[in-house]
BALOBA-1460 file (C-alpha; in Angstrom, 3 decimals):
// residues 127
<rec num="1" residu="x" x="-165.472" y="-29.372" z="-40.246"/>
<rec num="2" residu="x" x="-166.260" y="-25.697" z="-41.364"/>
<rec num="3" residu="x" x="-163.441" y="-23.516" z="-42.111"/>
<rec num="4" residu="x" x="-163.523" y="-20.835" z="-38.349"/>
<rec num="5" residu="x" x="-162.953" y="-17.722" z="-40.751"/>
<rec num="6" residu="x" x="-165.642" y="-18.690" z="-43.230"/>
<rec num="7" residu="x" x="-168.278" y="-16.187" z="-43.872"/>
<rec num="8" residu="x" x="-171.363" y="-16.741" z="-45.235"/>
<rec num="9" residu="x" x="-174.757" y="-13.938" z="-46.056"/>
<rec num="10" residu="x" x="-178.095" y="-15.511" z="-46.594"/>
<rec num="11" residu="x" x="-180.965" y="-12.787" z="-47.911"/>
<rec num="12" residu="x" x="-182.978" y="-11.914" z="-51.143"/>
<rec num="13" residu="x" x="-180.790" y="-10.539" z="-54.385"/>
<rec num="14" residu="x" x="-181.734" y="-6.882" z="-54.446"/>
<rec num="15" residu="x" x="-179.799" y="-5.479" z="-57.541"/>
<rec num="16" residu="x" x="-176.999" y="-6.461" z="-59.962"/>
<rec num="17" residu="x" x="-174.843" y="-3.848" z="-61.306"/>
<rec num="18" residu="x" x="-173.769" y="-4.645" z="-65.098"/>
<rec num="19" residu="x" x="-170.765" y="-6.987" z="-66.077"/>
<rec num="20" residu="x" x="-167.609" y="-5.321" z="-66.325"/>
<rec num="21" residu="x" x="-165.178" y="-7.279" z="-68.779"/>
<rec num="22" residu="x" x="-161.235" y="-6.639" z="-70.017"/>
<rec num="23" residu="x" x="-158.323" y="-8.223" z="-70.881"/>
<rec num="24" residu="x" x="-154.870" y="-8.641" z="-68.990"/>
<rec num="25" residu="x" x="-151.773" y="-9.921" z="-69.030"/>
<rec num="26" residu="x" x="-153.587" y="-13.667" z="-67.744"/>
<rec num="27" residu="x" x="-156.082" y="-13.165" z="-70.269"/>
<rec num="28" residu="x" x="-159.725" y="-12.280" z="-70.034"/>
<rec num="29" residu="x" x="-161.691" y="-11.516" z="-66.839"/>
<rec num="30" residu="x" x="-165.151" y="-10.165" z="-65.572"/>
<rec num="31" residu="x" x="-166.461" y="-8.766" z="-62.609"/>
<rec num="32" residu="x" x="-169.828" y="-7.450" z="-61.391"/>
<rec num="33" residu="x" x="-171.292" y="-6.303" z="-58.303"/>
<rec num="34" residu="x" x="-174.168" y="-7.429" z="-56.518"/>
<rec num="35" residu="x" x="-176.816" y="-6.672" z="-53.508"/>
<rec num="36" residu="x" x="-178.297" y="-9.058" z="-51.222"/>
<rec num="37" residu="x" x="-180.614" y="-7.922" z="-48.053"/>
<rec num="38" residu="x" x="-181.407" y="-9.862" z="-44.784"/>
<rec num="39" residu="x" x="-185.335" y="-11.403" z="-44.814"/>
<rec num="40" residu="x" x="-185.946" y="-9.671" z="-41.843"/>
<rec num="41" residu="x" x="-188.804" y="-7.673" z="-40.737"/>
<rec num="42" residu="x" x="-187.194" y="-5.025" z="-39.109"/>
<rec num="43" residu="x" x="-183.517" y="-3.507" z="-39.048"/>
<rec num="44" residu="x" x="-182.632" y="-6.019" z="-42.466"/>
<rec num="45" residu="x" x="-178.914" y="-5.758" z="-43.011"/>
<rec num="46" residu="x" x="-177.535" y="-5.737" z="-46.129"/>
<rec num="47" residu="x" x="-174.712" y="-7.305" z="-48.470"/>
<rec num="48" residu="x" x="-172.637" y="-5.614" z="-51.372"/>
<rec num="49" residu="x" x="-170.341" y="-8.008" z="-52.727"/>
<rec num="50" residu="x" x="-168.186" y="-8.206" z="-55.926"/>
<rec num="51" residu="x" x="-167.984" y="-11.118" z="-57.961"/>
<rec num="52" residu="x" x="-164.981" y="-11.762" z="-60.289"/>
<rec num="53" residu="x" x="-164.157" y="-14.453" z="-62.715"/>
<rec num="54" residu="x" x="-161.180" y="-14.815" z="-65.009"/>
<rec num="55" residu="x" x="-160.175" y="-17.075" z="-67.868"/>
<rec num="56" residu="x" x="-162.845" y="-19.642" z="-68.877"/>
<rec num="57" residu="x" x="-164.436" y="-19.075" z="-65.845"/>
<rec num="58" residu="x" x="-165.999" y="-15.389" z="-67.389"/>
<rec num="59" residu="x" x="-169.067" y="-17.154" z="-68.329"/>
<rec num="60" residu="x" x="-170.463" y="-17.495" z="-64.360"/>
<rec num="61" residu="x" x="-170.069" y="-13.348" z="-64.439"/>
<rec num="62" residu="x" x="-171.944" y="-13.297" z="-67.635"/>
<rec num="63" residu="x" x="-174.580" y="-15.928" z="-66.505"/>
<rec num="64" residu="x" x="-174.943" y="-14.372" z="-63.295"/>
<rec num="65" residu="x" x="-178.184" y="-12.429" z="-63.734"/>
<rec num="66" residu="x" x="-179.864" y="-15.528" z="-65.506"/>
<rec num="67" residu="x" x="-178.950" y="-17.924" z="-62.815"/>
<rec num="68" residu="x" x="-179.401" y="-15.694" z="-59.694"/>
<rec num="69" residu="x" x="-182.078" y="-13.020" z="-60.758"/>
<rec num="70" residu="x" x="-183.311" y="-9.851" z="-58.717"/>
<rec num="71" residu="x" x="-185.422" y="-12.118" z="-55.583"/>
<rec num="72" residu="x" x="-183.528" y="-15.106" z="-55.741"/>
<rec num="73" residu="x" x="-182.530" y="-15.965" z="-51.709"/>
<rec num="74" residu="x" x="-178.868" y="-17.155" z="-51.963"/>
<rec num="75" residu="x" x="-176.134" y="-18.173" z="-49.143"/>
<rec num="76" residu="x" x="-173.015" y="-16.314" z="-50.218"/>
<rec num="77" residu="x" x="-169.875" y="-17.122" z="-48.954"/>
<rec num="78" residu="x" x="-167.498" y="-14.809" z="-49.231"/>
<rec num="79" residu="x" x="-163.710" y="-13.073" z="-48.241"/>
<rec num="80" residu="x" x="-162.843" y="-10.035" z="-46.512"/>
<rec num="81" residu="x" x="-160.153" y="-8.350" z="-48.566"/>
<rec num="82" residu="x" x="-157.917" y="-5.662" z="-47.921"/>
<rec num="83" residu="x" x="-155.426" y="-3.992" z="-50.301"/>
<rec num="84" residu="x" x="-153.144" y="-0.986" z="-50.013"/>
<rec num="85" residu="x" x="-152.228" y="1.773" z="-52.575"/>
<rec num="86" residu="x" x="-150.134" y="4.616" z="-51.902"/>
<rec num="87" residu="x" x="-150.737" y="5.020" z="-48.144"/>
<rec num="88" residu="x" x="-154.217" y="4.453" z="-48.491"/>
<rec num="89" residu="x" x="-156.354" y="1.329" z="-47.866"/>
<rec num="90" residu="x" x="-159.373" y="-0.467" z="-49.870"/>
<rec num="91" residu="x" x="-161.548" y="-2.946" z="-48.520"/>
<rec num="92" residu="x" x="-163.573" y="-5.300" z="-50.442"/>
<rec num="93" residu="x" x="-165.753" y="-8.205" z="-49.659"/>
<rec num="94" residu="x" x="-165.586" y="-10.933" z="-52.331"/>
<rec num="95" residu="x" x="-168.063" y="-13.391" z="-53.116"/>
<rec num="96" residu="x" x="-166.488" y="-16.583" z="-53.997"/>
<rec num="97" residu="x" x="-169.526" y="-19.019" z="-53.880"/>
<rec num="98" residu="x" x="-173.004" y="-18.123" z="-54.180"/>
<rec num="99" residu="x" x="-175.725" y="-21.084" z="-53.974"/>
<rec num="100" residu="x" x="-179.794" y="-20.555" z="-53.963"/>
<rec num="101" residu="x" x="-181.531" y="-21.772" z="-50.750"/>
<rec num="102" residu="x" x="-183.765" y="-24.111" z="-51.852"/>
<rec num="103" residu="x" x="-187.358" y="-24.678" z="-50.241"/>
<rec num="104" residu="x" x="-186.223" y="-27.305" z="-47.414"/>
<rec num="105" residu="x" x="-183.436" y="-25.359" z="-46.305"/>
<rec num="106" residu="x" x="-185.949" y="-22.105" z="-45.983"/>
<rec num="107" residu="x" x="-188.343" y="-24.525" z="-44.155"/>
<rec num="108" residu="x" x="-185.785" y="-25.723" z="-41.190"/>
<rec num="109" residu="x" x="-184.959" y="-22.111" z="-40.614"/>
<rec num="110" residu="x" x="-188.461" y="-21.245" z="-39.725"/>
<rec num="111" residu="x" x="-189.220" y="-23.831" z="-37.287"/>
<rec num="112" residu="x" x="-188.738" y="-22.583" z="-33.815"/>
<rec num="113" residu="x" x="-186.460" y="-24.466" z="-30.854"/>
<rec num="114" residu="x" x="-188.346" y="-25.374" z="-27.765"/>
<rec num="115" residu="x" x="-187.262" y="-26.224" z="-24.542"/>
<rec num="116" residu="x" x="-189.089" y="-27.868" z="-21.742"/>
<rec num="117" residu="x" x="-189.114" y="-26.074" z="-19.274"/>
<rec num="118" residu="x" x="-187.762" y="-29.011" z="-16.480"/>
<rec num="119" residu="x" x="-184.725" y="-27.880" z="-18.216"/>
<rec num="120" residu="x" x="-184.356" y="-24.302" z="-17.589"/>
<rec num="121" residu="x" x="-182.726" y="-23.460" z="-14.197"/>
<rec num="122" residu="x" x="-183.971" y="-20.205" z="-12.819"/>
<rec num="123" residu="x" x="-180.943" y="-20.106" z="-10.742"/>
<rec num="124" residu="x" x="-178.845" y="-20.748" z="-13.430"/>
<rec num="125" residu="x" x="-180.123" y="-17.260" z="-15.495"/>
<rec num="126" residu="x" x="-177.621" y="-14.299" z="-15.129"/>
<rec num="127" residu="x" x="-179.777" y="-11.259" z="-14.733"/>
């Protein structure tokens, strides 16, 4: 069963900002920002998410260009974050998995649901 506060944006990577790297207390980290857009026609929304990786897991920050370059279509799930600092408040939405849509999966979302009609009550219809 899918997690009910589990959000997910599927679209075209549209730019990747450079790899930002330091050091703390826990040791290395790496963060980077990306931008994915909606495949649609008109009114496409899009995505800016952040990406951060500490510790040995730097190198998916610094291999994130090679594996997910500028017109790759991705599903990125991702957090809603919220953090305050003296009286004022900073959103951020965090991408914590990011997975290319591969050709089947692009495929079932283009084929169309049909309904007989025998099931389609006109009575039934609100407006």
């Amino acid at each position: 069963m899918a997690n009910k506060n589990e959000l997910t944006f599927t679209g075209k990577i549209t730019h990747i900002e450079d790899v930002k790297k330091g050091e703390s207390a826990k040791g290395a980290w790496a963060s980077l920002k990306f931008q994915v857009t909606e495949n649609k026609d008109e009114y496409p929304q899009v995505g800016n998410f952040s990406y951060f990786k500490n510790g040995e897991n730097v190198k998916y920050a610094d291999d994130f260009a090679k594996m997910y370059p500028v017109g790759t279509e991705v599903v990125v799930t991702f957090n809603l974050a919220t953090s305050e600092w003296q009286g004022k408040f900073f959103a951020d939405v965090r991408a914590w998995k990011v997975e290319k849509v591969t050709a089947e999966e692009t495929q079932s979302q283009e084929i169309p649901v049909e309904y007989p009609e025998e099931d389609i009550n006109p009575e039934s219809i609100p407006f």
